[in-house]
N, C-alpha and C positions, 0 to 999 in steps of 0.2 A: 482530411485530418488536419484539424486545427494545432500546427506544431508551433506557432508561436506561443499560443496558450501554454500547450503541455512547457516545454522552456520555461517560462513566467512560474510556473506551478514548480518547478523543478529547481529554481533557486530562491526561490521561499523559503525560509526556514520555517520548522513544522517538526518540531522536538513531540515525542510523545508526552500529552499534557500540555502544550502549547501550539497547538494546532490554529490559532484565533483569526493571524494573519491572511492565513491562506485558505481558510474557511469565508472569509467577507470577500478574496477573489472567486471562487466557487459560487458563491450566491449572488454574487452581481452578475457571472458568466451566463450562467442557467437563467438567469428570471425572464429574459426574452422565450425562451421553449418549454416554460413549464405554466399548468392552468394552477398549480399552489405552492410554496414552498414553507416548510417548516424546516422552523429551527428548536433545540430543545438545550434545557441545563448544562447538557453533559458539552455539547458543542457541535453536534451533527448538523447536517445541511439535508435535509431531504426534497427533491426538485420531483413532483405529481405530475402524472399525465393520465386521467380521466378515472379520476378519485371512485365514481359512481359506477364504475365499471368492474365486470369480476373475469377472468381470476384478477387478486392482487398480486403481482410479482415484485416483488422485492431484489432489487441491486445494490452490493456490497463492494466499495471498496476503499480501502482506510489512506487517509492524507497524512498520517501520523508520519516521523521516522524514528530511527534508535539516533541515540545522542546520549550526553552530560547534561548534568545540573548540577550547580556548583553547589558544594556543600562546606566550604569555608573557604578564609582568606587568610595567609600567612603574618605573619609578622614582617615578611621579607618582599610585599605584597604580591604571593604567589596564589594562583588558584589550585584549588583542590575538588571531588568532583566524582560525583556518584553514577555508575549507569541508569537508561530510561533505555531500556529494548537491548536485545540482544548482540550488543559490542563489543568487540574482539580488540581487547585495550592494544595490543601489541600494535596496532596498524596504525596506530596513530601515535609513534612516537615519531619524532620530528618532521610533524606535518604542520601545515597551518588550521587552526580551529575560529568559529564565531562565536562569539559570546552575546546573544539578543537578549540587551537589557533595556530596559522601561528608558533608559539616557540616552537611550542611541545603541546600534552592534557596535563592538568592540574585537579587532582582531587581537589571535594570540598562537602563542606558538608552543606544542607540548614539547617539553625540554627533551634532549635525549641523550645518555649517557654510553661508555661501553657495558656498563655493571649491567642497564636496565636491559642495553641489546641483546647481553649473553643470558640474560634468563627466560628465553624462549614464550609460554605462557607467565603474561601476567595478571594479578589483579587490579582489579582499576583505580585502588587506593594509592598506586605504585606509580600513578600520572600525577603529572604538574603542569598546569599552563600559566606564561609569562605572557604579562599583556605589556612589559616597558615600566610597571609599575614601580614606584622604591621602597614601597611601605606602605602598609594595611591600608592606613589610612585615605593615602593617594590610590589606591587600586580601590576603594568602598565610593569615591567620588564617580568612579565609572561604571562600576557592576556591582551585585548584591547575591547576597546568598540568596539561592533559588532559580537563580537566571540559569536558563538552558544553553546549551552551548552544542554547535555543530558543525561537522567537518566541513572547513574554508574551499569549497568546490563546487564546481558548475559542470552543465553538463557539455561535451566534445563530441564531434561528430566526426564516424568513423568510419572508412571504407566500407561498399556492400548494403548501402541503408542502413547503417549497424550504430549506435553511440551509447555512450555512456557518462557514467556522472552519479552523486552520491543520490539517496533516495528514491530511487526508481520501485525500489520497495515501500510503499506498495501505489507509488503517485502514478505509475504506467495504469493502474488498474482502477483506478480512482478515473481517471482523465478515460480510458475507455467506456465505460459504464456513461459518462456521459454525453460521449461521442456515438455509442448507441443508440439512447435517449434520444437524442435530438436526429437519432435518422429514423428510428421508429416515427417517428414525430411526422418526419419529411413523408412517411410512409400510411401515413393515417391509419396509427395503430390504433385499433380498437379496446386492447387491454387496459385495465388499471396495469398503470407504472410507477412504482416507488425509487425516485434513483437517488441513493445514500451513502454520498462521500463522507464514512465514518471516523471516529477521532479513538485513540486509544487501543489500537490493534495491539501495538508491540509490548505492551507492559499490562494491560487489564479489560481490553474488548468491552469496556464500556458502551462505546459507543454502538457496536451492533448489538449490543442487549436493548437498546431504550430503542434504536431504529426497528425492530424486527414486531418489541412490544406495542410501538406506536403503529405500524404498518397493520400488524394482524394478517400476514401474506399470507396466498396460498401455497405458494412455494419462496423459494429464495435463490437467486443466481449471485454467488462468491465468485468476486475477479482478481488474483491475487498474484503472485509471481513466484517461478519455483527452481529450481536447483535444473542447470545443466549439468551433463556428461559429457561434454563437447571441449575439454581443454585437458591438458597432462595434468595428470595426477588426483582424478576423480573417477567414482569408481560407478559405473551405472549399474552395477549387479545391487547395489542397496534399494533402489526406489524404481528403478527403470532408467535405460539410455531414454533422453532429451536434447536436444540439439537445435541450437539457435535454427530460424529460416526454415522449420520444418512444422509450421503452425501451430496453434492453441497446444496445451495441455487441459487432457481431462483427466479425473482421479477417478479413480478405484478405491472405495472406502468401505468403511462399515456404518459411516455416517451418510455418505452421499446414494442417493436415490435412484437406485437400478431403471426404472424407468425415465428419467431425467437423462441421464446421460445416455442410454438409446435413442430420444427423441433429441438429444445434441449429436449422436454419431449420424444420425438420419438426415438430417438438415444438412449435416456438411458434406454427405456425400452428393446433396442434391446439387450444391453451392459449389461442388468441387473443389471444396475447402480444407487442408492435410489436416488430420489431428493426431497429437500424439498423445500416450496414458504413463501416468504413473501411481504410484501403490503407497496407500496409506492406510497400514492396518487399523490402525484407532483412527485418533483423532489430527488434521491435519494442518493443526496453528496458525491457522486463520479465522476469521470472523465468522465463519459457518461453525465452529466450536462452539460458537456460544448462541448462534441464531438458532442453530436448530432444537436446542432445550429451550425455546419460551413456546409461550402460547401453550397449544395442545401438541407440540411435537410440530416444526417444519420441513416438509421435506427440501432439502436442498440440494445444488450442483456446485463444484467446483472445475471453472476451468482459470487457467495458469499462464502466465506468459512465461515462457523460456528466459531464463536470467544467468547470466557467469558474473561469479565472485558476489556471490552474497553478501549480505551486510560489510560491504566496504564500502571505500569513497570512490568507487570507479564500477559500478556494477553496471554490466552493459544486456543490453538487449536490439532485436529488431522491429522496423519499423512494420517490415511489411507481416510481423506476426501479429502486431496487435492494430492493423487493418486487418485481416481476414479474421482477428478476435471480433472487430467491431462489426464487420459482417455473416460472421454468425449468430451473433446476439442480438440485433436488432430484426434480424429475420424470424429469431425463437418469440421475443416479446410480441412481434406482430399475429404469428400462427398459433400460438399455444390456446387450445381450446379451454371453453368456459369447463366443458364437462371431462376435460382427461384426468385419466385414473392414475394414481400414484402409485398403486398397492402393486407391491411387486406378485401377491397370490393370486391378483384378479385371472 
């Protein structure tokens, strides 16, 4: 496991909608292990391995993170600032934030008051970030409306193979898929492989609509990260117990493909691989939401890395879950036959 990479990838900034940075490390990474790479409008990276070959499988996982975009600038040269992805404003009052503008990042700092600590839930119109500036004018000389802005954090390594750090969602699962890739690779996979570090998960899955439309899979493998039950005050009776160190998650859907996910419980018993399940009676907001409506209908899987503290700047995971992610998946890409049947009635 290349953990210098994942690091590199992990203090990137990668605002949803600004993904541009760390999409051109993504495509200089892969062009050594892949026979094509396409890039498209929206901003996806898709890395090929034997284009002429059937099935096509398709791999999903998004480089995006949730963050701010400024949406004015005070008189007092204070910033002001709209969510991109699912932000929980409260946690970031008196933290440090970046501000990645076209001049250079710019750190800054969300003000914090007692009025704003006591009002428990807030909106995100109720944040302010101070970059030092005295006046509009002097703060317009360093950032601009539009510039994304994200939590001032890196990531920390933490007893037990264990660490953490902001945007692990969804960059653990982005960086697997192509830590896959490149063992399939090692492995003389014979399948077509589409591997697609997508842009635009957390606010409009852009990006696995145009990847899924340009791939034309036969199927689709979503690697994504999902909600432990493994700290005080979570409750696993909603979705299922999950628990860091006790390998992959796979779903249970109305979306994911009965057959798929037997032919991933099968593999991992062979592999001696733990996996664990959790339940999404609809749809399960991630990028297989919107893969699986193109084309004629995709069948797809979702499997998950175990995550504590979602969308925050400290969201942690293990290492050793997303090596035995990476070896089940590069072992599925290698075996999955030309002619296996999807149809759960066969």
């Amino acid at each position: 496991m290349d953990r210098q990479f994942l690091k590199d990838m992990l203090k990137t900034p990668s605002v949803s909608g600004y993904e541009t940075q760390l999409q051109k490390k993504v495509l200089a990474h892969m062009r050594p292990y892949a026979d094509k790479q396409h890039t498209d409008a929206t901003g996806n990276v898709i890395s090929i391995m034997n284009e002429e070959s059937k099935p096509r499988i398709l791999l999903c996982g998004h480089v995006d993170e949730i963050g701010f975009i400024v949406t004015n600038v005070t008189a007092e040269g204070m910033l002001k600032v709209t969510k991109a992805g699912g932000i929980h404003p409260v946690l970031y009052l008196g933290t440090h934030v970046r501000i990645i503008s076209a001049k250079g990042n710019i750190a800054g700092v969300v003000i914090t008051t007692s009025d704003l600590e006591k009002r428990g839930q807030l909106p995100v119109d109720a944040l302010t970030i101070d970059i030092g500036a005295s006046s509009r004018e002097e703060a317009l000389q360093h950032v601009a409306v539009g510039d994304s802005v994200c939590a001032a954090t890196d990531s920390e390594e933490l007893l037990n193979e264990r660490f953490c750090g902001r945007a692990l969602d969804d960059r653990i699962g982005a960086f697997i898929i192509m830590e896959a890739f490149q063992k399939a690779k090692e492995k003389k996979c014979r399948n077509g492989v589409y591997c697609a570090t997508t842009v635009g998960e957390e606010t409009t899955m852009r990006g696995a609509y145009s990847a899924a439309v340009y791939a034309k899979p036969t199927c689709a493998v979503i690697v994504d990260v999902t909600f432990t039950s493994d700290y005080p005050g979570v409750d696993g009776n909603v979705t299922g117990e999950v628990s860091l160190d006790k390998g992959p998650v796979l779903c249970k859907s109305s979306l994911v493909n009965d057959r798929l996910n037997e032919r991933l419980l099968k593999l991992s018993e062979e592999l001696h691989i733990p996996v664990q399940w959790e339940i999404a009676a609809g749809k399960a907001g991630t990028d297989g939401d919107m893969v699986y409506f193109t084309n004629m209908g995709v069948p797809i899987v979702l499997i998950s890395i175990p995550l504590r503290y979602m969308h925050s700047s400290v969201e942690t995971a293990s290492y050793r879950d997303m090596q035995q992610c990476i070896d089940l998946l590069s072992e599925f890409l290698c075996t999955l036959e030309e002619d296996f049947d999807y149809c759960p009635l066969s």
